[in-house]
N, C-alpha and C positions, 0 to 999 in steps of 0.2 A: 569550425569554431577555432579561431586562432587566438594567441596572446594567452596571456592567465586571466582565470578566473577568479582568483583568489590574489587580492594587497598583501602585501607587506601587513599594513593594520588588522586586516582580516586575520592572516594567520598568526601575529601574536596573539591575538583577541581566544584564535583556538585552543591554545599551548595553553591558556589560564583557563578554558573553560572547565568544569566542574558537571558531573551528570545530576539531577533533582529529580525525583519523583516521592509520590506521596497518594497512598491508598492500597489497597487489597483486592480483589476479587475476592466471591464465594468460593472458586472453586481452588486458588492458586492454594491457600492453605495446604492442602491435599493435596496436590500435586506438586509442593513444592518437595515433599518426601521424596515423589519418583522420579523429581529433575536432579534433586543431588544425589539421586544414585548412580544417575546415568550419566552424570559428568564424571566422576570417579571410571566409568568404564571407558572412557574417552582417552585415549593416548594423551601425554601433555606436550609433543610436538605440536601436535594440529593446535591450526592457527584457527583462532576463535570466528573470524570473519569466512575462512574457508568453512566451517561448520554452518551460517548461516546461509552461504551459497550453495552448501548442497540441499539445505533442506527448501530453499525456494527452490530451485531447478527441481528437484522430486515434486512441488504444490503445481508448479508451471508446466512441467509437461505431460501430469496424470489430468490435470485441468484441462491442457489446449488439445488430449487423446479423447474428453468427453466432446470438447466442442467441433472436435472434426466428424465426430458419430452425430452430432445434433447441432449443427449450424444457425440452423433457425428456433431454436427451442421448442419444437413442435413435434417430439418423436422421441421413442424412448430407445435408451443404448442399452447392447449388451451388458446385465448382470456385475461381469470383470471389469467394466470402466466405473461404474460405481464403486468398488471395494478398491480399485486402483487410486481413486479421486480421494475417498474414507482414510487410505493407509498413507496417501502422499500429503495430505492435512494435517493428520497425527504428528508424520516424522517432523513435517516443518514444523509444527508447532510446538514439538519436544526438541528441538534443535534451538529454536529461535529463543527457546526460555534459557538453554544453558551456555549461550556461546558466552554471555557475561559471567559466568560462574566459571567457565575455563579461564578466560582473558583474567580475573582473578588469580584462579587458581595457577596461573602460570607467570605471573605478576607480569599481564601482557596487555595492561588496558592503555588505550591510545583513543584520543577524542575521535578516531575514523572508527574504531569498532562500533560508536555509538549510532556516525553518521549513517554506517553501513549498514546495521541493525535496521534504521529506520526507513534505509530507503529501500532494502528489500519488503519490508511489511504494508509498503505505499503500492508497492507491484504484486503482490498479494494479495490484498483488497481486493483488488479490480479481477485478477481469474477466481479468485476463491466464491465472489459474492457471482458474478457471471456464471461459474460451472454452476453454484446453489440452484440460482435461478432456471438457468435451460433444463434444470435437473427436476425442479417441480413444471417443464414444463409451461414455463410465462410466455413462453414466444406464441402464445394467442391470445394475451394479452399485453400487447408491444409498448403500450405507456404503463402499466404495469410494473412490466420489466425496465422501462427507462428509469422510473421514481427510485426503485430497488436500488439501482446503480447510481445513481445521483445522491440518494441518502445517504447511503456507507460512505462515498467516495469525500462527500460534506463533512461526516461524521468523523472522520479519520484526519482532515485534514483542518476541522476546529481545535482537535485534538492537539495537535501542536501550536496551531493560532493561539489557542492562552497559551502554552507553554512558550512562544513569546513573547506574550505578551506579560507574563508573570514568573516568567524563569524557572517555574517547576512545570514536572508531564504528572499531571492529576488523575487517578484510576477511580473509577465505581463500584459499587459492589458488582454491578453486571457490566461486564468491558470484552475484551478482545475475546480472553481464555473461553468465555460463559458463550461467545459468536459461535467462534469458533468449533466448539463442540457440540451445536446446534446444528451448525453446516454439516458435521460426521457423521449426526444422527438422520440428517432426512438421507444424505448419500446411504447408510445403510440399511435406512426404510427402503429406496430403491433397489439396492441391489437385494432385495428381499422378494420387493411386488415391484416391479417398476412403473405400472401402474398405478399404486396405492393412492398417490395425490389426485387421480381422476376420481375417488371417490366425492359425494356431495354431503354436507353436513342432513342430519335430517330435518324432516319440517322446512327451511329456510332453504333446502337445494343448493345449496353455496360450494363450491369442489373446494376440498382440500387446501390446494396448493394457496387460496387468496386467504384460508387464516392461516398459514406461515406467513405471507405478505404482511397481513392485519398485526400478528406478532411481532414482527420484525421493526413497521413503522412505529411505534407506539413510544418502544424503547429509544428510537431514532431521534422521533420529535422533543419527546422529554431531553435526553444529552443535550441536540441542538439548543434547546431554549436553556436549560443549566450553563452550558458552555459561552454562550450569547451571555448572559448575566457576568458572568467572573471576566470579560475582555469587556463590556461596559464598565465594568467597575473601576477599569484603571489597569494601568502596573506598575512595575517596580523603577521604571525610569522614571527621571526626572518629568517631573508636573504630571504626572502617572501616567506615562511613556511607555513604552517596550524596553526589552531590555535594551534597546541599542539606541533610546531615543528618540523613535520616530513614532509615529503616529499609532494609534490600536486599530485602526477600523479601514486604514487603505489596504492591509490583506485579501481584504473583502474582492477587491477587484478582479485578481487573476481568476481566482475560483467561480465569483458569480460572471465573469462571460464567457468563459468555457463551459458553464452548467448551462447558462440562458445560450448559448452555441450550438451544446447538444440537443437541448431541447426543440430549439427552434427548427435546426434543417430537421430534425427525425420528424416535427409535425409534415415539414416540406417535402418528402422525399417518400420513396418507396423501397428506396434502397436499405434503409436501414429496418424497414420490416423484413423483407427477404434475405438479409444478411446482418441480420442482429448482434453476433457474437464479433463478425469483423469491425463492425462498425464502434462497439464500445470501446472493443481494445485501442481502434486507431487513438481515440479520446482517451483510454485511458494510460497511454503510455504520458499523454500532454500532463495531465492529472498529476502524475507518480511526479514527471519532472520540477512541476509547479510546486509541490508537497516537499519533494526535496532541494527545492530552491529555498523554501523556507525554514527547514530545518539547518540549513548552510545559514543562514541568515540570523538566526537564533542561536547556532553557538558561535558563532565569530563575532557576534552581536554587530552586525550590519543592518542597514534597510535595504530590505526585498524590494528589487526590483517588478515593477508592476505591470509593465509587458515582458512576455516571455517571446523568444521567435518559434517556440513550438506552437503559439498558436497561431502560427503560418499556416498549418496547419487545418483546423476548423476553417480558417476564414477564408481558405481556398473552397472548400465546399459550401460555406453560405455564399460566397462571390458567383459562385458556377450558377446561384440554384436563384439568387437575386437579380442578375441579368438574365436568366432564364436561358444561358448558353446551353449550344447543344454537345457541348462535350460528354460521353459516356460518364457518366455519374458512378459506375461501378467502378470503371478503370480507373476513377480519380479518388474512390473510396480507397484502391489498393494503394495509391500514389501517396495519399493519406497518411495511410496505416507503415507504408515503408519510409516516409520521413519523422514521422512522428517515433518508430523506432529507434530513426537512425539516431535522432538529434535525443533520445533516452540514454543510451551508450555512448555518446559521445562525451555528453556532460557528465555523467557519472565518472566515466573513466577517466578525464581529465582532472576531474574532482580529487578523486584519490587518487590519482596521478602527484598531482603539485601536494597535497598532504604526507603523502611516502617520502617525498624527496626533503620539503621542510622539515616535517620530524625524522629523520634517517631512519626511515624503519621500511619493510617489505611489506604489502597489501595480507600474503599468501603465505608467511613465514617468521617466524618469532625465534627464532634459534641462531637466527643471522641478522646483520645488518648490510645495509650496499656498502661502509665504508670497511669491512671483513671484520668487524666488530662481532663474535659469537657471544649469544645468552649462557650463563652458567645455568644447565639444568641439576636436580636433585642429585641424576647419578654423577655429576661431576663434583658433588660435594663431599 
């Protein structure tokens, strides 16, 4: 990926943008006590955006330690990957609530803490709801477990569709926080029984694990169609526009043929029954990137680009499986999964690459600047 990725017009459009949201959770009330305690224990060096990346790196690799124990979701893991997966969810998610209260409290907020913010939570989705699921055991019920991962990954990334489309991130009484702690309670149902989701409802014989499914989609479908409603209704640009202008409903694009993508080769394929966990991630790093193309898009206030070349990607493997080539299908799933990373890292980093150097500031560092410009902190007052 060469050249910039970001205009000149883009990055003024950054430098003015303004963070919006509007709503509560049930539960944030109550824990907003325990987020401001724990930001006060937080050094006020640390840089707000390093505090987000540690807590994702703690959700991503207690996640990718369950799905090396259970690749196909068919088999229950050690006890210790449960309470590893339970306690690596926690941190991220008491991490993720206060890196904005530090950035605050260090008067260190920068429109990349927001971008950063967001694009770690698009890469969270995808392991968080993935370990969920191999966790109850879906991997034998393999479109089951695709709808799981298609719904969140919809749900997360409508989520910011009206927030471009309407300029503010809208919360519900039941949102991320309320997911969230659903996902740490079946982790430490398992690491209790780790069988307990094999049980069957009585009378009706139904296991466990499909009313957390039942549970889950419910709330799903309801968001989508709320969500669906307020980006029909318009936005705040001109002739009820996005904020940048452009259309409400060509969003739609990147995400339904990477969904209608996944869908399709997994009916096609065998591969992604026997390798379910590799298989989502490939898709879901395209996902994260598509989610954070759009949130670039929405604070620069630009129009999103509607092919991405991460879906180079998928449509190498629908290509394979539609001329019915005899190329190893596994090795091209890995082929996959290692472009579809690479080109996640690359654009991120370049991202906040050209953001550090327009605004002079350091990604990992708030005490300095690259032109030797140092922050005054408190004890230098």
């Amino acid at each position: 990926m060469s050249g910039e990725l970001l205009t000149t017009k883009q990055i003024k459009a950054l430098k003015e943008h303004k963070y919006s949201a509007q709503g509560s959770s049930l539960c944030e009330p109550v824990m907003q006590i325990f987020w401001k305690w724990l930001v006060e224990q937080i050094p006020r060096t640390w840089s707000p955006n390093m505090i987000t990346l540690i807590g994702l790196l703690m959700n991503v690799v207690s996640s990718a330690v369950l799905m090396l124990y259970n690749p196909d979701g068919l088999h229950e893991s050690p006890r210790w990957v449960y309470v590893m997966c339970a306690s690596g969810l926690f941190i991220y998610q008491s991490l993720d609530a206060i890196d904005g209260k530090q950035a605050r409290r260090t008067q260190s907020n920068t429109p990349l803490g927001e971008l950063f913010d967001h694009g770690c939570d698009s890469l969270s989705t995808v392991f968080v709801m993935v370990g969920c699921c191999i966790s109850l055991k879906l991997g034998q019920e393999p479109m089951v477990l695709l709808f799981e991962i298609c719904a969140s990954e919809l749900c997360f990334y409508m989520a910011h569709w009206q927030t471009y489309v309407t300029g503010t991130l809208k919360f519900g009484m039941i949102d991320v926080t309320e997911g969230q702690f659903t996902v740490i309670f079946i982790y430490t149902i398992c690491a209790i029984s780790p069988g307990f989701f094999d049980n069957t409802l009585p009378v009706v014989g139904v296991p466990l694990r499909y009313l957390c499914a039942l549970g889950s989609w419910l709330p799903s479908m309801y968001f989508i169609f709320k969500t669906s409603q307020l980006i029909l209704q318009g936005g705040v640009g001109k002739n009820k526009s996005t904020v940048a202008g452009s259309s409400t409903i060509f969003p739609v694009l990147p995400i339904g043929l990477l969904l209608a993508l996944q869908v399709i080769i997994a009916n096609k394929t065998s591969v992604y029954v026997d390798q379910p966990c590799l298989y989502l991630l490939s898709f879901g790093f395209v996902y994260s990137k598509i989610t954070n193309s759009l949130v670039v898009a929405h604070m620069t206030k630009s129009e999103m680009h509607l092919l991405d070349w991460s879906l180079l990607g998928p449509m190498m493997l629908f290509m394979n499986q539609y001329f019915n080539s005899k190329f190893n299908e596994y090795i091209l799933l890995w082929i996959v999964f290692i472009y579809s990373l690479q080109n996640w890292l690359t654009y991120n980093y370049n991202v906040c690459r050209e953001i550090c150097a327009h605004l002079n500031i350091y990604c990992f560092n708030i005490t300095e600047k690259p032109n030797g410009e140092r922050k005054t902190s408190d004890k230098d007052k």
